[in-house]
C-alpha positions in Angstrom: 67.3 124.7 109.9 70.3 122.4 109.7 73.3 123.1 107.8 74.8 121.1 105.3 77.0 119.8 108.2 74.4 119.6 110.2 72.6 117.2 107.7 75.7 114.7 107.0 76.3 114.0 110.8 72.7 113.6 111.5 72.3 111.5 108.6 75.0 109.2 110.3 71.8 108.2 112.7 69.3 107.2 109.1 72.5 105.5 107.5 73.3 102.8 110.0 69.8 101.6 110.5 69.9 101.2 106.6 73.0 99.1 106.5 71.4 96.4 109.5 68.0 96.2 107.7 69.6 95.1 104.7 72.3 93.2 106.3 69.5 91.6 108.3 67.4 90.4 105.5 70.2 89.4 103.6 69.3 91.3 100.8 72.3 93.0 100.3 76.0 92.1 98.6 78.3 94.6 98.7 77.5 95.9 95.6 74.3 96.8 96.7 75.3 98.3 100.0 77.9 100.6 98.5 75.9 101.4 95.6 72.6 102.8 97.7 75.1 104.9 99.8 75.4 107.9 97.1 71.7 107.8 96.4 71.5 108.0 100.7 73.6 111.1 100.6 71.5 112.4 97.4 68.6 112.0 99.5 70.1 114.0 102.5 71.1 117.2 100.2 68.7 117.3 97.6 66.0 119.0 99.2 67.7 122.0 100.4 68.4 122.3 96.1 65.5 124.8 96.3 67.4 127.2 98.5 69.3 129.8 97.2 72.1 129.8 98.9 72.9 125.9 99.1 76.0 124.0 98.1 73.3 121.6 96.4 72.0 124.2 94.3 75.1 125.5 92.9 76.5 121.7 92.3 73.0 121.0 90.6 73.3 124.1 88.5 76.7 123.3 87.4 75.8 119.7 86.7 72.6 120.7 84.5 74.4 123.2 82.7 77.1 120.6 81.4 74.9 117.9 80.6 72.2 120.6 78.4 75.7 122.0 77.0 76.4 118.4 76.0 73.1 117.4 75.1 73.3 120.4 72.7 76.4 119.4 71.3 74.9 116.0 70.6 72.0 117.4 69.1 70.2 116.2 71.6 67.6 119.2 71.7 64.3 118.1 73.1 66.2 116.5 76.3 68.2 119.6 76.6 65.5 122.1 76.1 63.7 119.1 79.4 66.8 119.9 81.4 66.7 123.4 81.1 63.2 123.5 82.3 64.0 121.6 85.3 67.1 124.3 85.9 65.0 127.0 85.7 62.1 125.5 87.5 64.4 125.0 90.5 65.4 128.3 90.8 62.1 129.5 91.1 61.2 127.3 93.8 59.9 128.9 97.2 62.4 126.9 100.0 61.4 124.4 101.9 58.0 124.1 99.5 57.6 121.4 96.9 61.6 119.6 97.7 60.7 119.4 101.8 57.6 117.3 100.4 57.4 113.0 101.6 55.2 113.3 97.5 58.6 114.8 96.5 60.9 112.0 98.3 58.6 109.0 97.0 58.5 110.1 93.8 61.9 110.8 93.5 62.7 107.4 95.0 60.4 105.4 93.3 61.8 106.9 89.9 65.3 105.5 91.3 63.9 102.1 91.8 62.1 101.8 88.3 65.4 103.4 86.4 68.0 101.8 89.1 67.1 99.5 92.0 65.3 99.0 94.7 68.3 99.4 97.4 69.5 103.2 95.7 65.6 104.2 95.8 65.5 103.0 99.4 68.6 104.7 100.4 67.1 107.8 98.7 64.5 107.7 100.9 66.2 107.2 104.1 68.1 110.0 103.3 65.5 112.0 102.6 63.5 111.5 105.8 66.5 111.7 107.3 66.9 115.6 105.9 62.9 116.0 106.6 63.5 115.3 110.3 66.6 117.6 111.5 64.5 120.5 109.5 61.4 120.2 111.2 
């Protein structure tokens, strides 16, 4: 099992294979390139949110907790009560179940290139496998 340390530098080896294939096809400005990066580095942490010690899972905690407490405060109910489920469903996750998933990863990076781009959901997913591979 690879730390969150562990993850970052071997992600370094999924990143700049990423940066040639877009470079390469020319399908990529800057904007693009430095945009996917983030979503990259979401890809390499987010699976380890189902483990109960992870940085991820307190930072995704945190983060859920503001936006249903502004949500609230909007009176935004139905999409805070939907982002209190998803809090509580993560910490009942099993680790290294449903989040360590290639399902998981697709769908998560196909739902970034629907509401984003196609370059962040691709940089997702090369983050992802990226994760996959240094836990297996």
């Amino acid at each position: 099992m690879g730390t969150y340390k562990g993850h970052f530098w071997y992600s370094l080896l999924y990143l700049i294979p990423l940066v040639v294939v877009f470079l390469m096809l020319h399908i990529s400005t800057t904007g693009n390139l430095l945009t996917s990066i983030p979503f990259f580095f979401l890809g390499v942490f987010l699976p380890d949110v189902d483990s109960p010690a992870s940085k991820m899972r307190k930072i995704f905690t945190i983060l859920l907790t503001l936006a249903v407490a502004c949500l609230m405060l909007l009176h935004q109910i139905l999409f805070a009560f939907i982002l209190l489920l998803v809090l509580l469903s993560v910490w009942m996750l099993k680790h290294r179940g449903l989040t360590h998933t290639m399902i998981f990863g697709i769908t998560i990076s196909i739902s970034i290139s629907l509401y984003s781009n196609l370059y962040n959901g691709a940089g997702f997913l090369f983050g992802f496998i990226s994760h996959l591979r240094l836990d297996r």
